[in-house]
C-alpha positions in Angstrom: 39.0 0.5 2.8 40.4 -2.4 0.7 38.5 -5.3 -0.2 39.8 -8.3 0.2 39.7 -11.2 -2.3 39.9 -14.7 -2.0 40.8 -17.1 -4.7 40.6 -20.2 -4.3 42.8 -22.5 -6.9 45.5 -19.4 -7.1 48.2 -21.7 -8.4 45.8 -22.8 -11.6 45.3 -21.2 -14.8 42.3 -19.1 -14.3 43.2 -18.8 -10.2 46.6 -16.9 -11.1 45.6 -14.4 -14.0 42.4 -13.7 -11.8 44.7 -13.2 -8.3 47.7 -11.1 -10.8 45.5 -8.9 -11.6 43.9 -7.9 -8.1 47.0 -8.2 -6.5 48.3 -5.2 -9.3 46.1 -2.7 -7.3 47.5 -3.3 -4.1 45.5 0.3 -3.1 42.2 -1.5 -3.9 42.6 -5.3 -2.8 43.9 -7.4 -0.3 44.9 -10.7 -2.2 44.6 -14.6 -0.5 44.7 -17.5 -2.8 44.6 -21.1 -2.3 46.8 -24.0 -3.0 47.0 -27.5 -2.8 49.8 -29.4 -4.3 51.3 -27.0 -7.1 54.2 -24.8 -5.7 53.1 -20.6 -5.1 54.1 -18.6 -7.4 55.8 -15.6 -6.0 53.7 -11.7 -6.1 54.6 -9.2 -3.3 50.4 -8.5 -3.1 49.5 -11.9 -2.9 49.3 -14.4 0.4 49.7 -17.8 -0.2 47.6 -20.0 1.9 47.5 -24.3 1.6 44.3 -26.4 2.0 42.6 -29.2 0.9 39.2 -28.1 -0.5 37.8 -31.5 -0.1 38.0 -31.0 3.9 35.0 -28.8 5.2 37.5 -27.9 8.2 40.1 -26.3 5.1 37.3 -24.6 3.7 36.4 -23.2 6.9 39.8 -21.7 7.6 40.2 -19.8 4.4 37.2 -17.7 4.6 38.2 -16.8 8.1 38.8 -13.2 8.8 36.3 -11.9 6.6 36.0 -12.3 2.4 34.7 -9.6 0.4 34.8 -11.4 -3.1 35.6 -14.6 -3.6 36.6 -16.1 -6.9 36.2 -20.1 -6.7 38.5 -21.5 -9.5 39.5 -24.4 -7.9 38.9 -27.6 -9.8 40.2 -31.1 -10.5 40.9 -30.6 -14.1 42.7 -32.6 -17.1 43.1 -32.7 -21.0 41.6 -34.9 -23.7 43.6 -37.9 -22.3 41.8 -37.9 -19.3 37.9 -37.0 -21.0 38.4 -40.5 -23.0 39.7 -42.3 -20.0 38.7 -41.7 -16.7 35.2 -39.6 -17.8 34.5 -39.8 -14.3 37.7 -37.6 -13.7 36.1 -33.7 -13.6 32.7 -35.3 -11.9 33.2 -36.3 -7.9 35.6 -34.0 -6.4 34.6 -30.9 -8.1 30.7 -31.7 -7.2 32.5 -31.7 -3.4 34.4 -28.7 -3.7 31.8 -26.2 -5.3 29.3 -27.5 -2.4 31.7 -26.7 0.4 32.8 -24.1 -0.9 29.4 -22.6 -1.3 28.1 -23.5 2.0 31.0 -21.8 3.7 30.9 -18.8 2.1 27.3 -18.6 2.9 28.2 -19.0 7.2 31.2 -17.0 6.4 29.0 -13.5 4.7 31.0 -13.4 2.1 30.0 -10.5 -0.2 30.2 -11.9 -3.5 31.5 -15.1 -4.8 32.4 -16.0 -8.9 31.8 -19.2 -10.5 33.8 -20.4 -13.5 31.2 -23.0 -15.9 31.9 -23.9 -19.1 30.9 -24.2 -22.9 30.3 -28.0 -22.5 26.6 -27.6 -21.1 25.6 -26.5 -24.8 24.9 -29.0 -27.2 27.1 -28.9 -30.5 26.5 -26.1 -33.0 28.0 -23.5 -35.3 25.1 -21.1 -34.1 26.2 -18.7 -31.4 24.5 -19.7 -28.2 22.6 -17.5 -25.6 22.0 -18.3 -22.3 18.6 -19.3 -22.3 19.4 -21.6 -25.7 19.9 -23.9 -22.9 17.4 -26.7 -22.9 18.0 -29.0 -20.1 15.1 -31.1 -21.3 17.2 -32.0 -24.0 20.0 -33.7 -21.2 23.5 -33.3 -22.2 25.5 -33.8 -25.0 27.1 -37.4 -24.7 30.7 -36.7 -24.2 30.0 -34.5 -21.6 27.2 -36.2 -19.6 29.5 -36.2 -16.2 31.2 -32.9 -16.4 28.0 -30.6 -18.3 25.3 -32.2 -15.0 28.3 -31.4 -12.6 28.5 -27.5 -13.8 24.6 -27.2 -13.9 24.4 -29.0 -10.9 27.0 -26.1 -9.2 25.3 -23.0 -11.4 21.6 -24.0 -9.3 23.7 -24.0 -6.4 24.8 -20.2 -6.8 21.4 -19.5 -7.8 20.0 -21.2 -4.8 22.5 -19.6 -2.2 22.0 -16.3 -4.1 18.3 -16.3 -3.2 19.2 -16.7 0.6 19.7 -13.0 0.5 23.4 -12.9 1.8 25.4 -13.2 -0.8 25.7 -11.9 -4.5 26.7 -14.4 -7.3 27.8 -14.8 -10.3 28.3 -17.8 -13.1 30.4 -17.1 -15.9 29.9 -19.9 -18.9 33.4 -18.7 -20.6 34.8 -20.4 -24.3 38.1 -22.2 -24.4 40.5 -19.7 -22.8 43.9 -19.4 -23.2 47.2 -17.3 -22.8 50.0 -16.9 -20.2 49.7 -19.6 -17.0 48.3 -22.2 -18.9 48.7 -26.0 -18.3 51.9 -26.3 -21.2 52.4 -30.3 -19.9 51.1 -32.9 -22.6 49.2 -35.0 -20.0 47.2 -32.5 -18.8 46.5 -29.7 -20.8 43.6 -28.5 -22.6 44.1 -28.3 -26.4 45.4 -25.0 -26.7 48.0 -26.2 -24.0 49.1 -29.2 -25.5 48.9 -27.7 -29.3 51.1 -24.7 -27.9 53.6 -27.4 -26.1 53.7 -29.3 -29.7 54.9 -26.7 -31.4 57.1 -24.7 -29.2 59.0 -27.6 -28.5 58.9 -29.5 -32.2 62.0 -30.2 -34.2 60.1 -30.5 -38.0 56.8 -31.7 -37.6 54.0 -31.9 -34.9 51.1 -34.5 -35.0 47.2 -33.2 -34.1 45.1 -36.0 -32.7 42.2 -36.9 -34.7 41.2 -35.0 -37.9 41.6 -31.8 -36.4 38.3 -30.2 -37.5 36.8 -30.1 -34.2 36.3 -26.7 -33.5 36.1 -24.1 -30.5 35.6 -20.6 -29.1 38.6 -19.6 -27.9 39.1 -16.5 -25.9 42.3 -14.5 -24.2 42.5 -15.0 -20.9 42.9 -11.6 -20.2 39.1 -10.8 -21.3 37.6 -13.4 -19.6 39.6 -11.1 -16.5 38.0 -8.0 -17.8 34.8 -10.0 -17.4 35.0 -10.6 -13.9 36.6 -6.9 -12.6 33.1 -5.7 -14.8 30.5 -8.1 -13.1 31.9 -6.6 -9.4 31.6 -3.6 -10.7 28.2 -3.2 -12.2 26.0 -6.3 -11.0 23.2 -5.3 -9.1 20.6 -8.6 -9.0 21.8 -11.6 -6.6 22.1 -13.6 -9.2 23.1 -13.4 -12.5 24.2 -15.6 -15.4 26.9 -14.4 -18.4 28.4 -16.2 -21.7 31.4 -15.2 -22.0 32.7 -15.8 -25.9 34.6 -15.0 -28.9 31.4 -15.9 -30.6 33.9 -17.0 -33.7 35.0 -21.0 -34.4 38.6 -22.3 -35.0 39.4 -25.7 -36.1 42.4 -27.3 -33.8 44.2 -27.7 -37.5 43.7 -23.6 -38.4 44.8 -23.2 -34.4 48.0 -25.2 -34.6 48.2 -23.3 -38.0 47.9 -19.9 -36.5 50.3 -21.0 -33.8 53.2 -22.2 -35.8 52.8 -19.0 -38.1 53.3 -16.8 -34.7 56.3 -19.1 -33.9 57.8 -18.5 -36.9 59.3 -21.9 -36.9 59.5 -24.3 -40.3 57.7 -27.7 -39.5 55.3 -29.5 -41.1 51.7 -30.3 -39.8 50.6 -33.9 -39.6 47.1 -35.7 -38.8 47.0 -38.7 -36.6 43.8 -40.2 -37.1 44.4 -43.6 -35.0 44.0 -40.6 -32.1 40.9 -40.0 -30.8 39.7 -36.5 -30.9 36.3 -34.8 -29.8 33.7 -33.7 -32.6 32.3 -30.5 -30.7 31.4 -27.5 -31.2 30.1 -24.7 -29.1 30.8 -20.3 -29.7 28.8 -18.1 -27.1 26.6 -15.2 -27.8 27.7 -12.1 -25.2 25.0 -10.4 -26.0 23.8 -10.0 -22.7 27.4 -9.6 -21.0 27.9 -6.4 -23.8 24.3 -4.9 -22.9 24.4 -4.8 -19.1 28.0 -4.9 -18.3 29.6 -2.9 -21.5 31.8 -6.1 -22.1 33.6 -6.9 -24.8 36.1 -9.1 -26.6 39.4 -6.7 -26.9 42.2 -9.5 -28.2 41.8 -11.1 -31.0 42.7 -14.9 -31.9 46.0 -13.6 -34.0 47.1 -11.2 -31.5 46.6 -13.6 -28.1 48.6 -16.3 -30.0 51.1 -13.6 -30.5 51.0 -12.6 -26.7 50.9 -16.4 -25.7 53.9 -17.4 -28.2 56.0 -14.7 -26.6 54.8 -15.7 -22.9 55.9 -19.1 -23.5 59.3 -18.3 -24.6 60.2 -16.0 -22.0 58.3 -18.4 -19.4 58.5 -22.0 -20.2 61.2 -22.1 -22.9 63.7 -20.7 -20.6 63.2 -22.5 -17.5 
């Protein structure tokens, strides 16, 4: 019998590599996703269904019918603009969201539901980080006070639904991802996003904000996938807790370097330091996600710029 999947945020970054790839074993899943504002993309596997997330009523309807897994990658998300400006952007409606959402799929017996976190819970470091690193004694990390309490705020909440006894879940604290679906618009994107944008669409020179030697752990989307299809597999406790990482740092400078070497275009490189940019630092130790669920990193950072440059050409360039 198929299985049917629900993911909610479909039309997002994570939300359509995560539904593509169910929806690709059309023997094995039933495929619903979510989406609010954004236009549907168009898979024959793939049911498109619109709601408002904030509205309990909305999150009600979705899970009628019956949800085996549900994969909860709906968020309100932005770029660096945004983290300087409104700080209190990523912190309201997501807290919402993740609580309706959670309480729903509880009344609704859903089987097992995935939670997306993030690096931004760990303090700065160039030492790969475990799970249990995490000392919330220590509070969070400044830039990130909002955002970092909202995703441990939402990680308890998993934990404390999974110890109701009805439903399995999981948290995934995954690095910087990128690769096909991304956010490619300036305003909003993530730095991978808007460095990828810069490039692809520069004439002889593109301008990183800030000093560019902020780094991150950036990882192929398509693992963090992997990741996923492996926890459904092969996770037995109600709860469980993974890092998902490269476990390797890149400055945004050697990133925009990387990418304009795969683009094979001649422009030069420039700082703006009257920019603001973040001074952080996080790479994840998967230790635990290679011992109990044979996980690990398959695309390296050359070859998923490669993939992504390509991507982009085919997908954004030509539009």
């Amino acid at each position: 019998m198929k299985k049917k999947v629900l993911v909610l945020g479909a039309t997002g970054f994570i939300g359509q590599n995560m539904a593509v790839a169910f929806a690709n074993k059309p023997d094995e899943y039933e495929v619903v996703g979510t989406f609010l504002s954004n236009e549907p993309w168009q898979h024959p596997n793939v049911k498109f269904v619109q709601a408002d997330l904030l509205i309990p009523e909305e999150v009600d309807r979705v899970m009628e019918g019956g949800t085996d897994i549900l994969i909860q990658t709906a968020a309100t998300t932005s770029g660096a603009k945004d983290t300087f400006n409104k700080p209190y952007y990523h912190v309201t409606d997501n807290a919402v969201i993740n609580s309706l959402v959670l309480r729903a799929a509880y009344h609704h017996f859903v089987k097992h539901f995935v939670f997306f976190s993030c690096t931004n819970v760990y303090y700065p470091t160039d030492v790969p980080q475990k799970e249990e690193d995490l000392d919330l004694n220590r509070g969070m990390y400044d830039r990130y006070l909002g955002v970092g309490w909202t995703k441990i705020y939402i990680e308890k909440m998993c934990e404390f639904f999974a110890g109701l006894g009805r439903t399995k879940h999981t948290v995934i604290r995954h690095a910087n991802m990128y690769g096909p679906h991304d956010r490619y618009d300036l305003e909003r994107s993530h730095v991978f996003g808007a460095s990828m944008t810069k490039v692809m669409t520069a004439k002889d020179k593109v301008v990183i904000w800030g000093h560019g030697n902020e780094k991150r752990d950036m990882l192929y989307i398509s693992d963090v996938v992997s990741s996923v299809e492996l926890v459904l597999e092969k996770q037995n406790n109600a709860y469980e807790l993974y890092n998902i990482g490269s476990g390797e740092l890149y400055s945004v400078n050697e990133m925009v370097r990387k990418i304009v070497e795969h683009s094979g275009k001649q422009i030069a490189i420039e700082n703006d330091l009257t920019k603001p940019s973040l001074d952080f630092r996080v790479c994840l130790d998967s230790t635990k996600a290679e011992k109990e669920l044979g996980w690990r990193k398959k695309v390296s950072f050359d070859d998923g710029i490669r993939k992504t440059v390509e991507w982009y050409r085919k997908n954004i360039l030509k539009k």
